[in-house]
C-alpha positions as CSV (number, residue, x, y, z in Angstrom):
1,X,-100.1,-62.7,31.8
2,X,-100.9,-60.9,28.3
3,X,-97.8,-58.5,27.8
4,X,-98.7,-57.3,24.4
5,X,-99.1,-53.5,25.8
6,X,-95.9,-53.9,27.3
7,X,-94.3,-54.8,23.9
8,X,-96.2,-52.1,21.9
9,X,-95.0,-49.6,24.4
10,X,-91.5,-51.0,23.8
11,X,-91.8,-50.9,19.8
12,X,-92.3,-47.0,20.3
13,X,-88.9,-46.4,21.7
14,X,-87.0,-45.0,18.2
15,X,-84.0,-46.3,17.5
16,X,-80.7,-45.2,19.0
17,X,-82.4,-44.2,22.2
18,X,-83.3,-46.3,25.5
19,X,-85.7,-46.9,28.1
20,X,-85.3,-48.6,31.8
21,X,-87.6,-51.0,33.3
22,X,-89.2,-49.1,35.6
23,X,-89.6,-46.4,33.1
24,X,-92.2,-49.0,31.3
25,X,-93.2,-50.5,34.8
26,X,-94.4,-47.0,35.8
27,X,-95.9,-46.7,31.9
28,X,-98.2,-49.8,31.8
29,X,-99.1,-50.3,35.4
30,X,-96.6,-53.3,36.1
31,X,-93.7,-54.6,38.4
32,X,-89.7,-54.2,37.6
33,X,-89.9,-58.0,38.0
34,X,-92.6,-58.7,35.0
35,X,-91.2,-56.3,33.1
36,X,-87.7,-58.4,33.2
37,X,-89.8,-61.2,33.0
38,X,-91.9,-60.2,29.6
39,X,-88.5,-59.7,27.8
40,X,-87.1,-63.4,29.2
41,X,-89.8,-64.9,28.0
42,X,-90.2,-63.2,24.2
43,X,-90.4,-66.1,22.2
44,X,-88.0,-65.8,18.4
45,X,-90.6,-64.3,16.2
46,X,-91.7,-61.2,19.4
47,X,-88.3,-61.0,19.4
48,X,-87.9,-60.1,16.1
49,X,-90.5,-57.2,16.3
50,X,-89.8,-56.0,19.5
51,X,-86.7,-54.2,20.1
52,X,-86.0,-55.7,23.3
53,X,-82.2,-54.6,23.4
54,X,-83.3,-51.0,23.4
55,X,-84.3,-51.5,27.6
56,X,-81.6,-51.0,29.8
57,X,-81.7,-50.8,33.7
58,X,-81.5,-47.6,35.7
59,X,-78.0,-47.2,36.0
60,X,-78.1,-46.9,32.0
61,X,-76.1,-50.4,32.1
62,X,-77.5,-53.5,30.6
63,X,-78.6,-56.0,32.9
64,X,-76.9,-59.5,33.2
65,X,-79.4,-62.5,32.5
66,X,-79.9,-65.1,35.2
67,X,-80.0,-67.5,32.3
68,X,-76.7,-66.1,31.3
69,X,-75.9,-64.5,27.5
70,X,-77.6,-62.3,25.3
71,X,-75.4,-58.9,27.3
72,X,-73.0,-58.8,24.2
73,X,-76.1,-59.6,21.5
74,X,-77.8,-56.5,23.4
75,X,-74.3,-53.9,23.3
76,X,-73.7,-55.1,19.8
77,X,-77.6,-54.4,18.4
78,X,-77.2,-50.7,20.7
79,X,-73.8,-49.8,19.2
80,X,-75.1,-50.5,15.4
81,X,-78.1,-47.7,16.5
82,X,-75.0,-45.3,17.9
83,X,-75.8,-46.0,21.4
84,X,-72.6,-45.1,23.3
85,X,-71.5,-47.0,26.1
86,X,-68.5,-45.1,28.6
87,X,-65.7,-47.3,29.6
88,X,-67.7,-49.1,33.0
89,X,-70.4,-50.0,30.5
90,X,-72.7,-46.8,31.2
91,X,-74.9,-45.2,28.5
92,X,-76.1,-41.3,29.0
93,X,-79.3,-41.1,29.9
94,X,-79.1,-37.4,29.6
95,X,-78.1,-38.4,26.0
96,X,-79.7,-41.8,24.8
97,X,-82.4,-42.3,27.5
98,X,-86.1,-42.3,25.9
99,X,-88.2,-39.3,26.6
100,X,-91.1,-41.5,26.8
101,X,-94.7,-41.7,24.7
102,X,-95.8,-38.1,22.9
103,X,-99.3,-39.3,25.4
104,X,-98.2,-41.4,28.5
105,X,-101.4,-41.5,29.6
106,X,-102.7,-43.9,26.6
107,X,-100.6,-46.5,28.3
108,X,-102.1,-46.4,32.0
């Protein structure tokens, strides 16, 4: 599966601010699952270019690999943008969260 809209749509979201998986899911017309899977499977030069670290889950927490590691890499790159995290790992939504495209509709 080409995911290259996918990872343009994630190179829009500025930094210091967030976006959930289903957020995207909703945006280019794909499942929570391929979403999760698209950023797994980034290979080190995507990675590079697309801010990967800037998608979070719904509950504004960063979601825990099935491969294991990469959670603190993620918190770490978030923190250097001034993403705040509360003290059960939460980021504001309200405050951080990612209003989405200026046209959403370029994306469907």
């Amino acid at each position: 599966m080409d995911y290259g809209r996918l990872y343009a749509l994630i190179e829009e979201i500025p930094a210091g601010q967030v976006a959930t998986y289903g957020q995207l899911a909703r945006l280019v017309g794909l499942t929570l699952r391929q979403v999760g899977h698209a950023l797994a499977v980034l290979d080190s030069v995507e990675a590079r270019r697309v801010p990967w670290h800037r998608v979070v889950n719904s509950q504004g927490c960063i979601s825990v690999r099935a491969e294991g590691g990469g959670e603190e890499m993620q918190a770490k790159r978030l923190r250097r943008e001034k993403v705040h995290f509360s003290e059960t790992g939460r980021i504001d939504m309200k405050v951080f969260g990612w209003p989405g495209p200026f046209n959403p509709d370029e994306w469907r």
